[in-house]
C-alpha positions in Angstrom: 18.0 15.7 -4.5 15.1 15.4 -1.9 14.8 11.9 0.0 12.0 10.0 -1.2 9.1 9.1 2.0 6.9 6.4 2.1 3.9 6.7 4.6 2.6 3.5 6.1 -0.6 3.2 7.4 -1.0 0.0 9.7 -4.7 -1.6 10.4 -5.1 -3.4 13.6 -7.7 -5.7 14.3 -9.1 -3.7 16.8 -9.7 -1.0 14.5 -7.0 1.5 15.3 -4.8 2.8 12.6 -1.0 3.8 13.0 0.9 5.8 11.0 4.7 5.0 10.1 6.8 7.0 8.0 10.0 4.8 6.4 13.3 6.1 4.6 16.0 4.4 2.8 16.5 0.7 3.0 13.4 0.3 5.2 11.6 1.5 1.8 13.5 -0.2 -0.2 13.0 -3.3 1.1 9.6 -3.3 0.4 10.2 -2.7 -3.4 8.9 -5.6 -5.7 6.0 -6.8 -3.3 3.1 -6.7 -4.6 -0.9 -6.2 -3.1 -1.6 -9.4 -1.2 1.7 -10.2 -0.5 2.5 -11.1 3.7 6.1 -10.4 4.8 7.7 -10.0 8.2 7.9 -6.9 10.4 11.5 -7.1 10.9 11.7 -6.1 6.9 10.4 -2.5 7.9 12.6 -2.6 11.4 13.5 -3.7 14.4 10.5 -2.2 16.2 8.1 -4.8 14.4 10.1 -7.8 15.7 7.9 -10.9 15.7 5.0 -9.2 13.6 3.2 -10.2 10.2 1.8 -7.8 7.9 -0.4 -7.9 4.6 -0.3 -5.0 1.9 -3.9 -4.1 1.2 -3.1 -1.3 -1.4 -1.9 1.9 -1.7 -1.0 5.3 -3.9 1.9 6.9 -5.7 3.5 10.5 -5.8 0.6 12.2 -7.8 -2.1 10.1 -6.2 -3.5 7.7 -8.5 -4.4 4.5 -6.5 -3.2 0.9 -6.9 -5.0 -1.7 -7.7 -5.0 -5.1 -6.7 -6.2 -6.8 -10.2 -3.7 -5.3 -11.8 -0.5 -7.1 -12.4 2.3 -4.5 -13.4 3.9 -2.2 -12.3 3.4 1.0 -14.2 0.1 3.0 -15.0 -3.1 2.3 -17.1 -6.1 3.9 -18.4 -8.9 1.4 -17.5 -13.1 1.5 -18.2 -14.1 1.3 -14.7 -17.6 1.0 -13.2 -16.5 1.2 -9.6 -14.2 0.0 -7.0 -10.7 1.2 -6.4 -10.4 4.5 -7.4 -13.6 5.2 -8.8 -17.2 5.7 -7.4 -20.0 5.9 -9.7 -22.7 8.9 -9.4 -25.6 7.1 -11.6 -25.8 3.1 -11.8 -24.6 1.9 -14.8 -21.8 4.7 -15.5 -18.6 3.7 -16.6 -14.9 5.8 -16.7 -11.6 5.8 -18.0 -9.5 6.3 -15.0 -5.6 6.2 -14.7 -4.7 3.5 -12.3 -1.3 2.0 -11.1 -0.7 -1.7 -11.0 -0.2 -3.6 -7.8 3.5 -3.9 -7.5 5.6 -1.3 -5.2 8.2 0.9 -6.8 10.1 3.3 -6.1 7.1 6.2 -6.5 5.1 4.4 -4.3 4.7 7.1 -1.4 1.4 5.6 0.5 1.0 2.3 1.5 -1.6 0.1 3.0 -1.0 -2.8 5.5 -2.8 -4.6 7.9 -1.5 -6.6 11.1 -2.0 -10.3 10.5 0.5 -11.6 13.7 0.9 -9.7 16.5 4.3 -9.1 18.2 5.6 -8.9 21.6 5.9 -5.3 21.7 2.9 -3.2 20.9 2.6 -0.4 18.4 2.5 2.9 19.4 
């Protein structure tokens, strides 16, 4: 059986995105957070030592987005008129779009995070 990937793309406040690829435990440990939640770089390894990160949202396996309002941890089929996952072509025009709810699982393969404490060491 293949090994399972997540990519994690880091926002800094200077605008300049990283992009960190985690296996194993390093994954794991980030299962049962949700969108929102803050937790501390040495969770994803000893390279983020000292830094404090926020998950701003993120997509699955097939590519259906989470979303942040949305407090489970499976899929739904939701009316939307914009926002995550959907963008309107004519004002006024609603869909019914699969979404994922907010909490990390195991299918999670693309996550979104966002520096809110800086370490000692920088990010390469």
């Amino acid at each position: 059986m293949a090994e399972k990937k997540m990519v994690v793309n880091i926002g800094s406040p200077s605008g300049k995105t990283y992009k960190i690829i985690l296996e194993d435990q390093a994954r794991a440990s980030l299962f049962g957070l949700k969108i929102g939640d803050e937790f501390e770089g040495s969770l994803i390894g000893s390279d983020y030592e000292g830094y404090k990160f926020k998950i701003t949202g993120g997509s699955d396996e097939n590519g259906v987005p989470m979303r942040p309002d949305l407090n489970t941890d499976g899929y739904m089929r939701l009316l939307v008129s914009g926002g995550v996952g959907y963008r309107p072509k004519r004002k006024g025009e609603r869909r019914r779009k699969r979404m994922r709810g907010n909490i990390i699982q195991e299918d999670i393969s693309q996550l979104n995070i966002k520096i809110i404490e800086e370490g000692k060491k920088p990010l390469e």
